[in-house]
N, C-alpha and C positions, 0 to 999 in steps of 0.2 A: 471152205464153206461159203456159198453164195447166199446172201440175202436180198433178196429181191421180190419181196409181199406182191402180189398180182390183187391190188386193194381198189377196190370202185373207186372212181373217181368223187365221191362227196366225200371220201377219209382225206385222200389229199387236201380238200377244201377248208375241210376242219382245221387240219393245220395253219393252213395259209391266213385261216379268217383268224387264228388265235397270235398269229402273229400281227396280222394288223388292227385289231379290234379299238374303240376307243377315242382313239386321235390325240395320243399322250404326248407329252411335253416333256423335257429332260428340266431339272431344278439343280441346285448346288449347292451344299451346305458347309461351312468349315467344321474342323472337327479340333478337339483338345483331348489329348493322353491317345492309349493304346489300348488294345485290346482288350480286356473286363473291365477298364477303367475310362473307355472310349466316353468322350462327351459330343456331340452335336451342339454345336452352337447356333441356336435356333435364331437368332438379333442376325444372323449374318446370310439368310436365306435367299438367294440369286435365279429369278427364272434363265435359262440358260436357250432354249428355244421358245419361238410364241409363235406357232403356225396352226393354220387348222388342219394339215396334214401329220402323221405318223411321223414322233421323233422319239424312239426307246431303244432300248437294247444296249446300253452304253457299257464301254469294257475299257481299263484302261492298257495303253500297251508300251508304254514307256515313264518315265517321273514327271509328265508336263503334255503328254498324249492323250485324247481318249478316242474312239470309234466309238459311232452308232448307223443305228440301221435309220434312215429317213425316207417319204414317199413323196413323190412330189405330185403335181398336180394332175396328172394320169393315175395315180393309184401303184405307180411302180417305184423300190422300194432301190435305195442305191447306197454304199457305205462312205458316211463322210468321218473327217478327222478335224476334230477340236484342238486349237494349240493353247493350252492356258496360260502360257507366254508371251503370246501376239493378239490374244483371245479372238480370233480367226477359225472361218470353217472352209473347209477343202473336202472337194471331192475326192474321193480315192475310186470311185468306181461311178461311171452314169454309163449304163446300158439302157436300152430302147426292148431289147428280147427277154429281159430274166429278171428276176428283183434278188436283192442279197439279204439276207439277216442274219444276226446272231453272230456280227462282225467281233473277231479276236484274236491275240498275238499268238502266234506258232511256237514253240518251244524252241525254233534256232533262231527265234527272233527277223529272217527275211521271209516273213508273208503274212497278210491279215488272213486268217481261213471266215469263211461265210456259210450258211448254208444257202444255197439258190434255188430260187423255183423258176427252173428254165422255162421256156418257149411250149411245150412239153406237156408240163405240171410235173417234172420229173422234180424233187428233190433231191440234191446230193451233195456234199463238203465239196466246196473249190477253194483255189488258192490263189491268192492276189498280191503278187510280191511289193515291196513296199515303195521300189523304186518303179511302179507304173508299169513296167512290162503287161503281157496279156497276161490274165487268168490261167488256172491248169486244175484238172477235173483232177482230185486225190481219190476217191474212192468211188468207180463207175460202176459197181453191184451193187451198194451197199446203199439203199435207200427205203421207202422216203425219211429222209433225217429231218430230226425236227429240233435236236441242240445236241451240246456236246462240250468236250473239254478234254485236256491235253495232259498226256503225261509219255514220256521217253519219247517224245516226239511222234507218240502215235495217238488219234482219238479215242475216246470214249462214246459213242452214239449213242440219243433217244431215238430207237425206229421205232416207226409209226406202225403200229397192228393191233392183233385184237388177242391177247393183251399189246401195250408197248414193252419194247423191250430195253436193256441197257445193253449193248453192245463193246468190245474193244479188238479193234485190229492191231493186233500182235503181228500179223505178217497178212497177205495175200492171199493165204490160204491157212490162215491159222487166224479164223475170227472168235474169241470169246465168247459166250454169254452169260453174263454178268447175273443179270438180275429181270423179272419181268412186271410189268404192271406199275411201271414209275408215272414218277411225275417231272416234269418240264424242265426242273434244274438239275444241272451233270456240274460240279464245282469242285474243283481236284483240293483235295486239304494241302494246304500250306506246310510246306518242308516236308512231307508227306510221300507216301505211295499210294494213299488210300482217295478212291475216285469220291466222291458224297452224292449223292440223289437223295430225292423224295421217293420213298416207296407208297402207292396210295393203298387208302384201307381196303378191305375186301368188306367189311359194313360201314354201309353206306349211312354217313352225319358224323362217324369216325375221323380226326386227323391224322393224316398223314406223316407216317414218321421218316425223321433221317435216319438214312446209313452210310457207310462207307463199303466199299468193298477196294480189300488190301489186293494191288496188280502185282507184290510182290508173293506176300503167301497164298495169294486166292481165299484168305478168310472174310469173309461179312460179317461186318458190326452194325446192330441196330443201336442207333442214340437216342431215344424216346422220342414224343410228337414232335412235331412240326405245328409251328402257328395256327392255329384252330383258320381256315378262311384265308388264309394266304396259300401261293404256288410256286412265290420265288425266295430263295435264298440268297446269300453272297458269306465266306468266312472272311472274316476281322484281320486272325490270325488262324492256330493251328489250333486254338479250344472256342471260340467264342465265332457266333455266327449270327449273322441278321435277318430280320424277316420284317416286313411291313405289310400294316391292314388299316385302312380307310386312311386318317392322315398321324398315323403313327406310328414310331418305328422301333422296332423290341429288340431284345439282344439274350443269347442265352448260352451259357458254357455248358458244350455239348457234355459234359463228366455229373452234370447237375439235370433232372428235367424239370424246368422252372424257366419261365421267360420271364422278362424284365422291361418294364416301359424304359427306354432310353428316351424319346424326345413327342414330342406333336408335334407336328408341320401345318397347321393349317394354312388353306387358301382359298380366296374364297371363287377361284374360279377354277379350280382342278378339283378331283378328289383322290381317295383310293390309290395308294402307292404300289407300284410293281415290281419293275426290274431296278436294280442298285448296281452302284459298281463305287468300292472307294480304292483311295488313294492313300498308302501311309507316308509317302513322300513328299505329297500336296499337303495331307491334311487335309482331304476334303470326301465330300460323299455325294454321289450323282444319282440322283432318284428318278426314278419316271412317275408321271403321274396325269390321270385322266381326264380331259377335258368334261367342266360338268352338264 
């Protein structure tokens, strides 16, 4: 099955603009206990970038690693890597032709996958192996992708249409469809088979609820709302997952539908928290947040 939406060129843009919108800043928080018992410890809050260019999307990809997508002063967006051992930034990727986002670790652990908006305005999953070799286009139908996430070493995609859809390449010619009309975040459940997205409402002032859909049985689980006003997620562990709105960040065990203040983060020069990504190795938690 080929995917390949023949979508005006202002859908493409839509994406592109939602990716870079803002001019967010990555922050760092330490954290205490684990999952329904996770703390934020708010006294130990570290800006980690301070540019007036695009630095989000952080993912970690080893116990002391993280990527994110950052723009520089052309507006073209490129994957660096944080060491929070040497607390050092490297470039992993600076092209001139394409920008990368939604930088993250592959399930054989050699390549960062990105989604890129080529030369083109083509979106599509490439691969960027971690020892700097060239790039390598993974799925050259299957577009425009706008996130995604990993399980048996094959994606999960948000393609962009009307609805969007959730997608999974099971083979070349054996593409899934999952689920349609999501929303932004694709976050594989922990120890898991089950992919997690946002499905958005169909009435409109409605939140959006989580699901999962199992790549093993092909059954869909709905876990009640999604954070009234928020569009990103990230899981803790395998019951417990995060969502953040304005400069706070909640926590809810998907088995309960009830959310729960975990922290405030104020600042008084960012707001509005977005994409997360933690660490139970670090003990830390990487938030994005928007220049005000």
């Amino acid at each position: 099955m080929k995917i390949n939406h023949l979508l005006p060129i202002a859908l493409y843009f839509l994406v592109f603009s939602a990716f870079s919108q803002n001019n967010p800043d990555l922050f760092v928080v330490n954290t205490a206990a684990k999952g329904g018992k996770l703390q934020l410890l708010t006294e130990t809050v570290k800006q980690l970038t301070d540019r007036k260019e695009y630095d989000s999307q952080p993912s970690f990809i080893n116990e002391y690693q993280l990527v994110f997508s950052a723009a520089d002063e052309k507006g073209n967006h490129d994957i660096i890597v944080y060491n929070f051992e040497n607390q050092k930034f490297t470039n992993l990727s600076k092209t001139d032709d394409r920008s990368e986002f939604s930088p993250s670790i592959t399930d054989c652990g050699q390549y960062i996958a990105a989604v890129v908006m080529e030369a083109d305005k083509r979106q599509r999953l490439w691969l960027y192996p971690t020892n700097f070799e060239p790039a390598e286009l993974l799925y050259d139908d299957i577009e425009p992708v706008g996130y995604y996430d990993w399980y048996d070493n094959k994606a999960a995609m948000f393609v962009l249409g009307e609805p969007n859809s959730l997608v999974y390449a099971n083979g070349r010619e054996d593409i899934w469809e999952l689920d349609e009309n999501i929303g932004r975040s694709v976050k594989l459940r922990p120890k898991t088979s089950q992919m997690g997205y946002l499905r958005n409402s169909s009435n409109e002032g409605d939140p959006s609820t989580v699901n999962v859909y199992d790549l093993k049985s092909k059954q869909k689980t709905p876990f009640g709302s999604a954070l009234m006003g928020s569009s990103d997620f990230i899981w803790v562990d395998k019951n417990h997952i995060l969502m953040g709105r304005g400069d706070q960040v909640f926590i809810r065990d998907v088995r309960k539908n009830e959310w729960t203040l975990l922290a405030t983060l104020p600042s008084e020069t960012h707001e509005n928290i977005t994409r997360m990504a933690y660490s139970a190795d670090l003990n830390v938690l990487v938030y994005a947040m928007n220049r005000k």
